[in-house]
C-alpha positions as CSV (number, residue, x, y, z in Angstrom):
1,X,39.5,34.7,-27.7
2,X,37.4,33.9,-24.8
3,X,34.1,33.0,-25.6
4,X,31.4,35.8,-24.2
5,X,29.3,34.1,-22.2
6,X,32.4,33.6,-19.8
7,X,33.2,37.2,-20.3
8,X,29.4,37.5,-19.3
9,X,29.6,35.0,-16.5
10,X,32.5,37.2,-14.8
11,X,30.9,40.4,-15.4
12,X,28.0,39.3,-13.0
13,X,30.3,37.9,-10.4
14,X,32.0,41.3,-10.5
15,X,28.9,43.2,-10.0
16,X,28.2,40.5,-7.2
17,X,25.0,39.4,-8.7
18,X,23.5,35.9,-8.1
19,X,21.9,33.6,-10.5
20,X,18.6,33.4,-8.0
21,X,18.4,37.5,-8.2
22,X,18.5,37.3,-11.9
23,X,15.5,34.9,-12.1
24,X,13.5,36.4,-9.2
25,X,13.4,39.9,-11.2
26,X,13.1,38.2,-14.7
27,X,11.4,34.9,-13.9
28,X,13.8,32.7,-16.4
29,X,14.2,29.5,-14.5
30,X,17.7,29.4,-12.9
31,X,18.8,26.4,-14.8
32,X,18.8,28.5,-18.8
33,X,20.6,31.2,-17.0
34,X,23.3,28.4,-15.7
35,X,23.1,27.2,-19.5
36,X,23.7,30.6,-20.5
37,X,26.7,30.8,-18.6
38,X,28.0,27.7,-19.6
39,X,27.3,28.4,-23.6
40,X,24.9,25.1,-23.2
41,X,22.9,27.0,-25.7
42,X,21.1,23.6,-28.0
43,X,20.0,23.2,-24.1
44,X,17.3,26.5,-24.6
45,X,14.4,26.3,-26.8
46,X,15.1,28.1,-29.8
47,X,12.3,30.8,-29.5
48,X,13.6,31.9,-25.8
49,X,16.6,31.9,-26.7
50,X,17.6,35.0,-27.5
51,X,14.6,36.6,-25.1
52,X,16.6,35.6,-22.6
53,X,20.3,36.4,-23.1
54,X,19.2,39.7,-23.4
55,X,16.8,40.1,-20.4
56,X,20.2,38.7,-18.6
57,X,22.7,40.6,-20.3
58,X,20.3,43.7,-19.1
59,X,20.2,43.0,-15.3
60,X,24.5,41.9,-15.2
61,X,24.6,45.7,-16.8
62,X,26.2,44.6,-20.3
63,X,25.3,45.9,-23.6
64,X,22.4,43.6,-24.6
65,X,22.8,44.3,-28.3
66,X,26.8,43.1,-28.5
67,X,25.3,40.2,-26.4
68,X,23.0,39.0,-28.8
69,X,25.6,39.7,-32.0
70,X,28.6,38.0,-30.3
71,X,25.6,35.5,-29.8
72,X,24.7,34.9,-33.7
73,X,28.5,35.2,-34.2
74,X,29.2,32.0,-31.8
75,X,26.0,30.5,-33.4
76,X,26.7,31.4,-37.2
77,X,23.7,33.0,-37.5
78,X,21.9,35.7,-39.6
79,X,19.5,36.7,-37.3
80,X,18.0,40.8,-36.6
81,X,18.6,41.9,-33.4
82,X,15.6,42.5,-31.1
83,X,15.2,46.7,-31.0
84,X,14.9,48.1,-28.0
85,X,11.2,49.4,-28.2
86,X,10.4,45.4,-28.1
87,X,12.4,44.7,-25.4
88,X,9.5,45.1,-22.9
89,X,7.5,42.7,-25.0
90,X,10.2,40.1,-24.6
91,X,10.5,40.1,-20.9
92,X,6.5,39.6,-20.8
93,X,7.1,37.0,-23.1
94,X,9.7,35.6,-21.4
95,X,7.4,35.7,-17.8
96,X,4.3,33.7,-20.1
97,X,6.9,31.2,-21.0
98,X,8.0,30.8,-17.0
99,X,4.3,30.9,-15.8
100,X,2.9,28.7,-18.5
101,X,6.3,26.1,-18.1
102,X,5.8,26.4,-13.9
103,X,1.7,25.7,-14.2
104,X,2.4,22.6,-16.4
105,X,5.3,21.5,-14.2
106,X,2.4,21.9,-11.0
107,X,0.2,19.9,-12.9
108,X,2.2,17.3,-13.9
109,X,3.4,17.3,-10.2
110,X,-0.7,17.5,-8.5
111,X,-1.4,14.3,-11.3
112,X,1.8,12.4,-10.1
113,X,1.0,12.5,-6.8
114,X,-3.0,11.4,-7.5
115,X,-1.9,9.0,-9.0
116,X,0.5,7.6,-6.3
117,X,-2.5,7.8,-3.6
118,X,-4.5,6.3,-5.5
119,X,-2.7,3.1,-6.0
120,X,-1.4,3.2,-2.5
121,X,-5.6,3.3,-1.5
122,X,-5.9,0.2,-4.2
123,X,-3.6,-1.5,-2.3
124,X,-4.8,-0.8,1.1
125,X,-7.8,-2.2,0.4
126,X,-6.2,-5.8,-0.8
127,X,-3.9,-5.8,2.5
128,X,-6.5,-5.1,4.5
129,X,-9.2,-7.8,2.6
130,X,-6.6,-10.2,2.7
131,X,-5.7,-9.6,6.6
132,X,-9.2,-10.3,7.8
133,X,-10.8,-12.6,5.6
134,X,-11.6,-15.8,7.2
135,X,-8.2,-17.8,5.7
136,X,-5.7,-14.7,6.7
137,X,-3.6,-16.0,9.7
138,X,-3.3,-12.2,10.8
139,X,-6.2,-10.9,13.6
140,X,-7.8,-7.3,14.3
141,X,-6.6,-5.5,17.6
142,X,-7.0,-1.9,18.8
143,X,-3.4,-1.6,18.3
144,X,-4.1,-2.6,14.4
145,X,-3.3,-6.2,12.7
146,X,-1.7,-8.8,14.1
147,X,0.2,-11.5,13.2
148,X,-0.5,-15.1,14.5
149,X,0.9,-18.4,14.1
150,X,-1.0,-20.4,12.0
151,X,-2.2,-23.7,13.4
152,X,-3.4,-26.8,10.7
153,X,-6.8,-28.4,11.4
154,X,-5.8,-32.1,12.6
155,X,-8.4,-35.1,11.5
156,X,-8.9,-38.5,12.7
157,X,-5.7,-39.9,11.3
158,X,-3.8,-36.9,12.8
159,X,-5.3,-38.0,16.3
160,X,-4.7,-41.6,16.1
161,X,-0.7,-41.3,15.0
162,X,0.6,-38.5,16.8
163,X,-1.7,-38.4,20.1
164,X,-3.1,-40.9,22.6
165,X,-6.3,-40.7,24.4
166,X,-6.3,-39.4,27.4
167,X,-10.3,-39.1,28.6
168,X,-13.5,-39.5,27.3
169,X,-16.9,-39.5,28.4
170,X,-20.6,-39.5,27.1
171,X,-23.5,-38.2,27.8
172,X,-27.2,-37.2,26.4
173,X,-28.7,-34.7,24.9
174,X,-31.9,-32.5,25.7
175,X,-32.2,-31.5,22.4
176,X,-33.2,-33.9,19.2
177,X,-31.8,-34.1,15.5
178,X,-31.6,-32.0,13.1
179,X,-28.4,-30.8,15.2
180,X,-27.2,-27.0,14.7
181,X,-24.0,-26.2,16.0
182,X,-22.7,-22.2,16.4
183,X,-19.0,-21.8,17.6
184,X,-17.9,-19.0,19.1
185,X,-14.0,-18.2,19.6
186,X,-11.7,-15.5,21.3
187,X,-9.3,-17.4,20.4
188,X,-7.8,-18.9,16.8
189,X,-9.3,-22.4,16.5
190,X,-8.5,-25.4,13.9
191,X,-11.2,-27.3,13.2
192,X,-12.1,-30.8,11.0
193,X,-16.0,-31.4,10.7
194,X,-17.6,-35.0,9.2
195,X,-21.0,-35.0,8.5
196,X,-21.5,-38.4,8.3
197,X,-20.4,-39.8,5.1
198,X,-19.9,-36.5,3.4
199,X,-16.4,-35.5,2.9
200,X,-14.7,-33.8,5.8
201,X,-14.4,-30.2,6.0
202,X,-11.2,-28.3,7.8
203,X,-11.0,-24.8,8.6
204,X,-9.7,-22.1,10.7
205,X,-11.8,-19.4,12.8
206,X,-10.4,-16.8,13.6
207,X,-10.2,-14.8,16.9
208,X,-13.4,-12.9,17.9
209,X,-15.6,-15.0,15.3
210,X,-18.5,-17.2,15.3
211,X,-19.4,-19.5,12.7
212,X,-23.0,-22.0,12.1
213,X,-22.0,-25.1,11.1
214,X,-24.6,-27.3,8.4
215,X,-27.7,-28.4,10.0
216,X,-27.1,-32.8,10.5
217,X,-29.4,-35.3,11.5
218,X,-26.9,-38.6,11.1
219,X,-23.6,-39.6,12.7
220,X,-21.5,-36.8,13.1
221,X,-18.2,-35.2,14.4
222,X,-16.2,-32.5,15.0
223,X,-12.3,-32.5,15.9
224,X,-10.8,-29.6,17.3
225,X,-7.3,-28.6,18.0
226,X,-7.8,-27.1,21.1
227,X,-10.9,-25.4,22.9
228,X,-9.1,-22.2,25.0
229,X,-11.6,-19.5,24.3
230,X,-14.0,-22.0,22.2
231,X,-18.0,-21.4,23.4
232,X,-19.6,-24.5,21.6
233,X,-24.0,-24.7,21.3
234,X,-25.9,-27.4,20.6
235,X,-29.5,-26.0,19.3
236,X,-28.8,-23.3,21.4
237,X,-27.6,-24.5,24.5
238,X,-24.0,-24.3,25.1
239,X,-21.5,-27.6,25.5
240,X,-19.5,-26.2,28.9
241,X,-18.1,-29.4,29.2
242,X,-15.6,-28.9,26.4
243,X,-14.1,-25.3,27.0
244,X,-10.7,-24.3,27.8
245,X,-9.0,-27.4,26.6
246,X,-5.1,-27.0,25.0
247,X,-4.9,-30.2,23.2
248,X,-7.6,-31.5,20.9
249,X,-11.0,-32.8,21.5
250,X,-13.0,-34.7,19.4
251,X,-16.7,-35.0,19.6
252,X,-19.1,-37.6,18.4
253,X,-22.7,-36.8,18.2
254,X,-25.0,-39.9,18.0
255,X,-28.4,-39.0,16.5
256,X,-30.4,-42.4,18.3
257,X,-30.5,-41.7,21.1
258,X,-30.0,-38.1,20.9
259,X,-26.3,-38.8,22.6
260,X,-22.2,-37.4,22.2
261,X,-18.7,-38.7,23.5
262,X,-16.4,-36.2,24.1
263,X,-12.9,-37.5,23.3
264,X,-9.5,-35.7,25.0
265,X,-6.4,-36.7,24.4
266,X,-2.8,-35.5,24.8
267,X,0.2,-35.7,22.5
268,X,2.5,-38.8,22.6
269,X,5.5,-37.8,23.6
């Protein structure tokens, strides 16, 4: 014998009657009619069960009652059919069940998406503290971030093996120890600074930065990788003489008398 939900499946694709009418009019989610259909009854929670056969046996046009007995027969169960003077406290039972199950789903749905903004603001904030701290090798533009290839701070052993002197020249100073030095980049500079017997200190600066180096009053110097868009001052006053150089400089600053050499040089090959 064929089972009666397929009897009722065909009844409702004889009265032309779609699935999405059924649950617009008795706001059972489409997916316990389709379990309906298909006798996927374990599928439906027990309560609704039998609320909603019969609120769907009602809109196909079958006889709600045989519905719900050839139900208990398929199920092997004892249970008293739902009189008809109840039946319009089913189907507002039935459309509390859809509201409260739709609500939660919402909810579930808002905190799901809160909580995927939220880490994606987390992690915004760690991109964009790594990408312009001072070690990042990435630079600010209008057009957002950029990425930069990242140049190595050379020091005196660097010069001395891989490049040959090419100029130098010395000259006084105006100004008197302690020395203050400020650079000033638009360009990303590699720097090695040696205050006189202190270990030497290597960094980059980035584009668009400026930076004070220590205060020194001994025998100092300062090896650069290159000097395009470098401003150097000297307690205050600006070095001209060693801007817009591509290949590094190193500078000697000689405390008695007040003095520097300026060192160029080239690479060897």
């Amino acid at each position: 014998m064929t089972q009666f939900y397929k009897e009722l499946k065909e009844l409702r694709k004889s009265h032309k009657i779609s699935l999405d009418e059924i649950s617009e009019r008795t706001k059972i989610n489409v997916q316990y009619l389709l379990d309906i259909e298909n006798g996927n009854f374990a599928d439906i929670e027990t309560p609704y069960l039998r609320l909603f056969l019969r609120a769907y046996a009602e809109e196909i046009g079958s006889d709600s009652g045989r519905a719900l007995e050839q139900l208990d027969s398929y199920l092997g169960n004892k249970i008293p059919l739902i009189s008809n003077n109840e039946n319009s406290q089913s189907i507002s039972e039935i459309k509390q069940f859809q509201n409260n199950f739709i609500s939660n789903k919402q909810l579930r749905h808002e905190y799901l998406i809160a909580g995927s903004f939220s880490l994606i603001f987390i992690f915004s904030i760690f991109i964009f503290q790594k990408i312009f701290n001072q070690e990042s090798n990435a630079i600010g533009s209008s057009d957002g971030p950029i990425i930069v290839k990242r140049i190595v701070p050379l020091t005196y052993d660097d010069l001395i093996k891989d490049y040959v002197q090419d100029h130098s020249s010395q000259e006084l100073l105006s100004v008197s120890p302690p020395f203050f030095v400020k650079l000033k980049t638009i360009n990303q500079i590699a720097y090695t600074f040696k205050n006189d017997t202190l270990p030497p200190i290597s960094n980059i600066l980035n584009p668009n930065r400026e930076l004070d180096l220590n205060a020194f009053i001994e025998k100092s110097e300062i090896i650069f990788n290159a000097t395009n868009g470098l401003s150097l001052f000297i307690n205050a006053t600006e070095l001209k003489q060693i801007s817009g150089y591509s290949s590094p400089i190193r500078i000697v600053f000689e405390p008695t008398p007040p003095s520097l050499a300026i060192e160029r040089y080239k690479p060897i090959f």
